[in-house]
C-alpha positions, 0 to 999 in steps of 0.5 A: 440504502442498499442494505435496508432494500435488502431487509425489505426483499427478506421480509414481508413487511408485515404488522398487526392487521395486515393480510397475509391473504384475504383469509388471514390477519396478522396479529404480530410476529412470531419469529421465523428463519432463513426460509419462512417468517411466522406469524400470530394470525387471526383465520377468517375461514377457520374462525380462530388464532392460528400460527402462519408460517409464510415463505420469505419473499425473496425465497418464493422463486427458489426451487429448493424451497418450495419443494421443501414447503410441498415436502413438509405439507405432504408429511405434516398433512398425514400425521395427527398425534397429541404430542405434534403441532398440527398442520391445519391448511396450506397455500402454495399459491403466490405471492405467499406461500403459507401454511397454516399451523395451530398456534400453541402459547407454551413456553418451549424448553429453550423459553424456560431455561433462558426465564426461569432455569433447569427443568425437575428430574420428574418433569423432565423425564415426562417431558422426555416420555411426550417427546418419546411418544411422538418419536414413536408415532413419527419413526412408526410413519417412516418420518424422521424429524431431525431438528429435535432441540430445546426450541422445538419442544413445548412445555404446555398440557400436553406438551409439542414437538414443533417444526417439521420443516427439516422433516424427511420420510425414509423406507430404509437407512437415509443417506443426507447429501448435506448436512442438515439440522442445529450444530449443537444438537446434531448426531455425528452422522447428521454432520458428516453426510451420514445414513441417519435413522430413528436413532438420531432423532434419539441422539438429539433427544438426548442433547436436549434432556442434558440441557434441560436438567442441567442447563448446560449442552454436553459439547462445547459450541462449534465454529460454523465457519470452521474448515475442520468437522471437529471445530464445527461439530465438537460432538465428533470426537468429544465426549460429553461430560457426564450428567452425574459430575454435574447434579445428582440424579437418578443412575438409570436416569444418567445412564439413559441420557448418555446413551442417547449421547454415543457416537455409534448409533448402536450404542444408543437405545434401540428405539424410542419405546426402550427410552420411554419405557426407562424413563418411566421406571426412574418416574417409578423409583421417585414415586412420583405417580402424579406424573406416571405416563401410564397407569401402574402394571399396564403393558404398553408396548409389545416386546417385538415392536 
């Protein structure tokens, strides 16, 4: 009895014509975390479905967690991209903090892999080249996103980059008090209580476009209850298995993923703009123009970005 009082305090309880507010229905649950529960919704006031991301109730009290809520609303609220979720309203009010996101039907990397298997080279690397662009546009904000992976990351017309919940606003190199983020798909110095910057969130890119061509990660899994940081965090003194030993593709394709991959965020590309920018000429080599992000001879960027 204890254990399902438990339940009920971690979950809301809620189904298919429940309200959330007097301003939302639930149609089902979506999934959700430690933190939140997310819910398929119908928005009285917005007069259309709507994903609500809710506050666990036995988590409304904690101050941590509401001042990650204000956090993620005041960076969600001023960002507008194609390739971002939208935040379209918020309520902070309890019992039940939420937020109200556009609902995106996509299957997500993580779907495809686990029902239909590998992503193709081209589309992946348009894939990567969407994801690029918002990295840009988040870093171009002073945002890191910091929880890139294959779970985050739709497939759709135009693609998503999700869930900003992780997300931190910097001005200079952020040192992290803890870490922070997915095991699997974080850089060294997001395990390690390091200074992180655009170039992690290009590490975790990396993670996830290694899955998605190959279906496997480039590191064993860790231990989340290991003591040792190499048992929890295999990525501090593996090495990845290179992307060419397991299919054959393009070598700047190769050479782009494992760069992504280096410990040292030196040794990865400088910024989101030089991966998309090679991404787009393995595109080009495959002439596959179709999928080009942009049209033949255009300058897309500035050299002293």
């Amino acid at each position: 009895m204890a254990t399902e009082a438990a339940a009920v305090q971690e979950s809301w309880g809620l189904s298919r014509g429940s309200e959330i507010d007097e301003s939302l229905v639930v149609i089902d649950l979506l999934g959700g975390g430690t933190r939140y529960e997310v819910f398929r919704a119908w928005d009285r006031r917005l007069f259309c479905e709507v994903a609500a991301k809710v506050v666990r109730p036995h988590r409304v009290s904690e101050d941590r967690v509401i001042d990650g809520f204000l956090r993620e609303t005041s960076i969600a609220s001023r960002l507008q991209h194609p390739n971002l979720v939208r935040l379209l309203r918020w309520n902070a009010t309890p019992p039940r903090p939420y937020m109200v996101l556009e609902y995106i039907n996509a299957k997500t990397v993580a779907d495809h892999l686990d029902e239909i298997g590998t992503v193709s080279i081209p589309e992946t690397c348009l894939l990567g080249i969407r994801m690029l662009s918002a990295l840009h546009y988040l870093h171009s904000s002073h945002v890191l996103h910091l929880d890139v992976k294959p779970d985050n990351v739709t497939m759709g017309d135009p693609p998503r980059l999700l869930d900003l919940s992780l997300a931190q606003g910097y001005s200079g190199p952020l040192r992290l008090r803890h870490a922070l983020g997915t095991l699997a798909y974080m850089p060294p110095e997001q395990c390690m209580h390091g200074e992180v910057g655009p170039r992690s969130d290009l590490f975790a890119l990396g993670v996830t476009l290694y899955e998605a061509l190959s279906g496997m990660r480039p590191f064993s899994e860790g231990d989340p209850d290991a003591t040792d940081p190499q048992e929890r965090y295999p990525q501090l003194a593996q090495e990845p298995q290179p992307l060419g030993d397991i299919l054959d593709l393009h070598p700047l394709l190769e050479r782009v993923v494992m760069a992504c991959l280096a410990r040292d965020p030196g040794r990865r590309p400088r910024s989101a703009i030089e991966m998309a920018v090679a991404l787009h000429g393995v595109l080009e080599s495959l002439r596959t123009e179709e999928l080009y992000a942009w049209p033949p001879k255009l300058k897309v960027y500035r050299n002293d970005l």
